[in-house]
N, C-alpha and C positions, 0 to 999 in steps of 0.2 A: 646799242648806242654807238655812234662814231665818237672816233677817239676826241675831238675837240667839242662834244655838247655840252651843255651847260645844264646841270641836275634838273633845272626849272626849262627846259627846250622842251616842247612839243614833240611827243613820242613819235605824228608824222613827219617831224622835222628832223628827227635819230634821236630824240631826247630818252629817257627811262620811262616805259610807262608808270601808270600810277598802281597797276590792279595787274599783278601777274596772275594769279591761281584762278584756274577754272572759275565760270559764275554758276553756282550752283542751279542744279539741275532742279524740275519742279517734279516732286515724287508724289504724286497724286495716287495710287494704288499701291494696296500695301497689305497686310496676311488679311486682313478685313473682305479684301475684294475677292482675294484666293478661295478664303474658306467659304464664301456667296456660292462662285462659280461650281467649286467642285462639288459641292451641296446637292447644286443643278444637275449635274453631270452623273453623278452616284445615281440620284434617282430615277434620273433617264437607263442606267444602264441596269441600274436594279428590275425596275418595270418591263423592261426589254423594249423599249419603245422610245422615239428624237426626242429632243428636246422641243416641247411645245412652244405655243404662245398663246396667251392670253389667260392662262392658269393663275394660281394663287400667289404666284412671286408679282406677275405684272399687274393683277389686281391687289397688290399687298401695296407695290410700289406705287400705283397712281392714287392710291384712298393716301397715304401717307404724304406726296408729294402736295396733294389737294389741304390737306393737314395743315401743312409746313406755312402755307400763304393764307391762312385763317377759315379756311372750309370751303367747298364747292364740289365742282367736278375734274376730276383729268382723265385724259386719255392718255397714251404712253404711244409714238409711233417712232418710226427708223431714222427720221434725220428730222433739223429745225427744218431745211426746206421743207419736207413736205409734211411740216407741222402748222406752215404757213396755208400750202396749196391747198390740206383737208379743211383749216380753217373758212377757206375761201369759199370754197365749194359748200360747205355746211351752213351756213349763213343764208344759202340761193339767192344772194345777188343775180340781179339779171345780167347776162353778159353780154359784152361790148359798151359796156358804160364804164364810166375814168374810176379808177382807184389810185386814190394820192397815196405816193411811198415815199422814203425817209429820203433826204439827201449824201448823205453816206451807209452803206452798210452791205455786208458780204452781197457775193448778186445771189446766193442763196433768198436775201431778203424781199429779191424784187422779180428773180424771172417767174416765180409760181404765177404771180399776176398775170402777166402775158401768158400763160402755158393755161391757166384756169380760163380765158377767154376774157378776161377785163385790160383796158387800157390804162398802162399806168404812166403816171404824172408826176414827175420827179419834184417837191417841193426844197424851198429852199433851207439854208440852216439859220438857226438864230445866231444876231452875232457872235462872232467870238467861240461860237460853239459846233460840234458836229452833229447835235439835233436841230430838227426842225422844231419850231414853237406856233403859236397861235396863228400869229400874224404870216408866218411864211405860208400857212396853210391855209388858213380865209384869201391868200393871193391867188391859190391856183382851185377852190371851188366853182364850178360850174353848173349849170344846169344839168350836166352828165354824171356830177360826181355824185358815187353812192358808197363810197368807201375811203377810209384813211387806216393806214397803215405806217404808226410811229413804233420806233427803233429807238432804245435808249443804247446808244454807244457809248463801248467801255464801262458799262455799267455805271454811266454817268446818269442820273433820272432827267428827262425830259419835262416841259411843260405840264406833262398830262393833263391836269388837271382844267385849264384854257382851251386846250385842244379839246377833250371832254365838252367843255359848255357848249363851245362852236360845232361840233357834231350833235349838239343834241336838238341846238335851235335848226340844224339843218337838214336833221333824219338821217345821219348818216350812221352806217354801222364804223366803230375802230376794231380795229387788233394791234395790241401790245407787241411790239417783236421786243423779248424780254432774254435774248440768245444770248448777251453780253450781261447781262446784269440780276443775274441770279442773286437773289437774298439786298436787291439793293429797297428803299423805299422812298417816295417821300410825300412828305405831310403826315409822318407814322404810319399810312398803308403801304404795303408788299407792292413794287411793281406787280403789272400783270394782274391786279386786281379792279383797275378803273375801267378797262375797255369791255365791251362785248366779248371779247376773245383775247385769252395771249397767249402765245408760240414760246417756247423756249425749244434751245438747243440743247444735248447731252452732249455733242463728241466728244471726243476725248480734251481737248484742248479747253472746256471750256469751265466752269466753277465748283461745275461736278458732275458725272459722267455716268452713259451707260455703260458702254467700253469704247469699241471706233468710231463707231455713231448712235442716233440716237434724238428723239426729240420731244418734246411733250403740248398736247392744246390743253390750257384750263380756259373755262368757265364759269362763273353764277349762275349761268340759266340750265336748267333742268334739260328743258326742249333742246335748246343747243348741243347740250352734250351727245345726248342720242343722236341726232346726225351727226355728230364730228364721229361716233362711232363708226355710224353706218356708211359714212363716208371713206372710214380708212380700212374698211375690210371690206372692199367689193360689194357696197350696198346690202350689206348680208341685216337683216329687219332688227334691228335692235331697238329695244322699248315700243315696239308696235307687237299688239297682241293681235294672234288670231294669222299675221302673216309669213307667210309659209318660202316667200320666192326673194328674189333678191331686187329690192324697191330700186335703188336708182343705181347709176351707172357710173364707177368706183374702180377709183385702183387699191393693192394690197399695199397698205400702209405700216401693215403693225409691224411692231416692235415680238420680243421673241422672252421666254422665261431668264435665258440666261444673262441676257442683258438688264432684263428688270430687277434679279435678283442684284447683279452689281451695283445696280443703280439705288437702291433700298441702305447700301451699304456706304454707298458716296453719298446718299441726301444725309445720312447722321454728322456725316464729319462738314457740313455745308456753312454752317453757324460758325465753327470755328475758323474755315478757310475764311471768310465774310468778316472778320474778326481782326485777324493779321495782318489782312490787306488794309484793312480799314487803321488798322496803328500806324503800317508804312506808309499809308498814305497822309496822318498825321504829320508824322517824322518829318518827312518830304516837305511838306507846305513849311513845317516853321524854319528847316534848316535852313531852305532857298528862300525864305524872304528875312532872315539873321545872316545871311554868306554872301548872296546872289546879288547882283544887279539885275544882270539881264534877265535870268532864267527864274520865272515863277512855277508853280508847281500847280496845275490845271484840279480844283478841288471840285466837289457836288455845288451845286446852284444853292440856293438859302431856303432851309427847309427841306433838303432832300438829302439822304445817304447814301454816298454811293456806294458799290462794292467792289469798283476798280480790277475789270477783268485786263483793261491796259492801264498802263501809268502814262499821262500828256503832259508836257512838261511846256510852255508858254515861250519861244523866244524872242524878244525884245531886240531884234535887231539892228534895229536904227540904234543901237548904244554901240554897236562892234562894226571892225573894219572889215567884216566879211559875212558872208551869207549864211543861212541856215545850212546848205547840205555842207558847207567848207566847215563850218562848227560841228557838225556832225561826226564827217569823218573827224576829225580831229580828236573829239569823243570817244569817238570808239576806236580808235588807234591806241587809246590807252587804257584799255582794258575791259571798255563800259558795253552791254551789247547795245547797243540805240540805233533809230531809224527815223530816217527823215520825213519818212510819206505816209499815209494812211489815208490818200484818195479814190477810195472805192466809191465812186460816185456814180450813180445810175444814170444820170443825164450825158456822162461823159463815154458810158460803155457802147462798143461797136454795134452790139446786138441791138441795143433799144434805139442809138440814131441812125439805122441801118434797117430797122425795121427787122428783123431777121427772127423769125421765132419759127413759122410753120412754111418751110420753102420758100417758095418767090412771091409765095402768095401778097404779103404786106400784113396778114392778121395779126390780130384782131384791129388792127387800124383800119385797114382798108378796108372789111367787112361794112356792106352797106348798113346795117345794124346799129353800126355806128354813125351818131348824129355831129361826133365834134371836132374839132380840127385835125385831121389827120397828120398832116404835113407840121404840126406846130413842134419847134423844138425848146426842149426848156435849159435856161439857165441858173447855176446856181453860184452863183459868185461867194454869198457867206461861206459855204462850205470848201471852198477854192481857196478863202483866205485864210479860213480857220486849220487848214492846213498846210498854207505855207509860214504859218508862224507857232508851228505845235511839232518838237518830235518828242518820241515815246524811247524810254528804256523798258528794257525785258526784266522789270519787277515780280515777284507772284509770292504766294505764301510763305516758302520756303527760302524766300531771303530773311534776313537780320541786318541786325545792326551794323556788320563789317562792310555791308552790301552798301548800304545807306552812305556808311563814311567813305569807303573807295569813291563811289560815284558823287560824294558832292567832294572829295577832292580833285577827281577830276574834271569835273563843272570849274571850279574853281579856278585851277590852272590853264584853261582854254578861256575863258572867261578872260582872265587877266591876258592874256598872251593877245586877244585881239580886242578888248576892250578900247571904244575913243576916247583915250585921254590924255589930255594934252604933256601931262609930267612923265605918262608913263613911256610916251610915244619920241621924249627927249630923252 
């Protein structure tokens, strides 16, 4: 602090901040996951032989994971991308026909699309929101589309259920990208249980983990699942009797023992992580609308739960004399970690309006195979605005209640410090 601030100055302006001590760390692996792995490792060294895959720990993991979302099927493969791209391929869509993908979401969630041979169609978000809804998606259906591909981000739940009807009056397959919202639901069902297919993510980062990476495809259909198998091991004939040779043409997708044992060990502790966030994320909404003016706390839609892999926080800044990234820093200058941006928009990426996937070629756009607008570029304006009025703080399990309070004290005092108000501004 310079020697003339005043206790209440903005900590970018020399004042004190609000939150000195580290923000605790998210410790997601713990003797739980230890004693999985070395389990693994014993036994591989005991037998004299690698550590496998697709053994009793990975088939223990995906009967249990398929458990966890009220029955079905799962497969277990190495990362959510290509938990997406087996998905794709397993379904046999024909290729070079439009697959609508989400408006925001890692480009894990969208280049499989292009890399699997479908063109993909960036739809828009619903207002206010970083998912696509109904209506943004009935805009970009065409005579080409044979796929939709919704992303509940942040583990906030999306439409699904609209989106659903309109896929079904249209033949379209969905897939769930369910990478952000593990254990989220809504309408009392499990994401990832309305679509044809849904993908999750394991990495580490994410609600519960296999170790670095890591991914899972569930299904209800029987049939489906046998090709998402035979899809993710090199075509190797799974649930086909009598076939001896490798049916279709396939990369190695899977997942490995010691990863599925960790992962066996992180799905137990899922319900509780789902749990805490789901209190903070309580906390959060009544503090900031009892404290807040400007800053609203971004909750699940009506009827859905979410399980807040990010925390979005709403700001209102037509009420302050300065912008969201100036509010930002200012934020985190005092202690908070926050982030002004979270536009991973597909329509915006080099690669998709550049065309850039298979050399110079243009595929799959350019492929005469394809019947539909080559050249068309998509806009997404909800999604552009739902993130110039949304930043996140670095919330997760492992915070409390001190967490809570530092950060709406510091909301608080950037809040007042640039608030328009006419007494405060005399």
């Amino acid at each position: 602090m310079t020697a003339n601030a005043r206790p209440d100055a903005l900590a970018v302006c020399g004042g004190p901040r609000v939150r000195l001590a580290p923000w605790p760390a998210r410790r997601s692996f713990g003797q739980a996951e230890k004693e999985a792995a070395v389990a693994v490792l014993d036994a591989a060294i005991a037998d004299g032989r690698m550590v496998p895959y697709g053994g009793e720990q990975e088939q223990a993991y995906c009967r249990e994971f398929a458990e966890a979302l009220g029955g079905g099927f799962a497969d277990a493969v190495n990362s959510g991308t290509n938990a997406l791209y087996v998905a794709l391929r397993a379904m046999e869509i024909e290729p070079f026909t439009e697959v609508i993908v989400p408006p925001i979401t890692d480009p894990g969630g969208v280049m499989p699309v292009a890399l699997a041979g479908f063109v993909p169609v960036p739809a828009d978000a619903a207002p206010g929101s970083f998912n696509t809804g109904p209506e943004q998606v009935a805009e970009r259906i065409t005579e080409h589309t044979t796929a939709v591909v919704v992303a509940h981000i942040a583990g906030m739940p999306a439409e699904i259920d609209g989106i659903m009807d309109l896929a079904r009056r249209g033949g379209l397959a969905v897939i769930e990208d369910c990478a952000q919202a593990h254990g989220a639901r809504y309408k009392a069902r499990p994401l990832g249980t309305f679509g044809d297919a849904a993908v999750f993510s394991t990495m580490s980062g994410k609600h519960h983990a296999t170790g670095g990476q890591g991914g899972v495809v569930f299904t209800h259909d029987e049939g489906l699942y046998w090709r998402v198998r035979r899809h993710a091991d090199r075509g190797k004939p799974f649930g086909l009797e009598g076939a001896a040779r490798n049916v279709v043409a396939a990369l190695n997708c899977n997942l490995d023992e010691l990863s599925a044992a960790i992962g066996r060990a992180q799905l137990r502790k899922l319900p509780e992580i789902v749990r805490r966030r789901r209190a903070l994320a309580a906390m959060l909404a009544e503090r900031c609308r009892a404290e807040l003016r400007a800053v609203r706390f971004q909750q699940a839609v009506e009827g859905a739960e979410g399980s807040y892999w990010l925390f979005f926080f709403r700001l209102h800044a037509e009420q302050l004399r300065v912008g969201k990234p100036e509010f930002v820093a200012a934020l985190a200058a005092e202690g908070i970690p926050a982030d002004a941006d979270y536009l991973h928009a597909p329509a915006l990426a080099d690669w998709l309006r550049n065309r850039a996937v298979f050399g110079r070629s243009g595929y799959p756009w350019a492929c005469p195979l394809y019947r539909g607008d080559a050249g068309r570029q998509y806009d997404t304006p909800n999604a552009v605005e739902a993130n110039a009025r949304h930043f996140r703080i670095a919330f997760h399990e492992d915070c409390g209640r001190r967490e809570v309070d530092d950060a709406l004290a510091a909301l608080r005092k950037v809040e007042t410090a640039y608030l328009q108000d006419e007494e405060h501004d005399r």
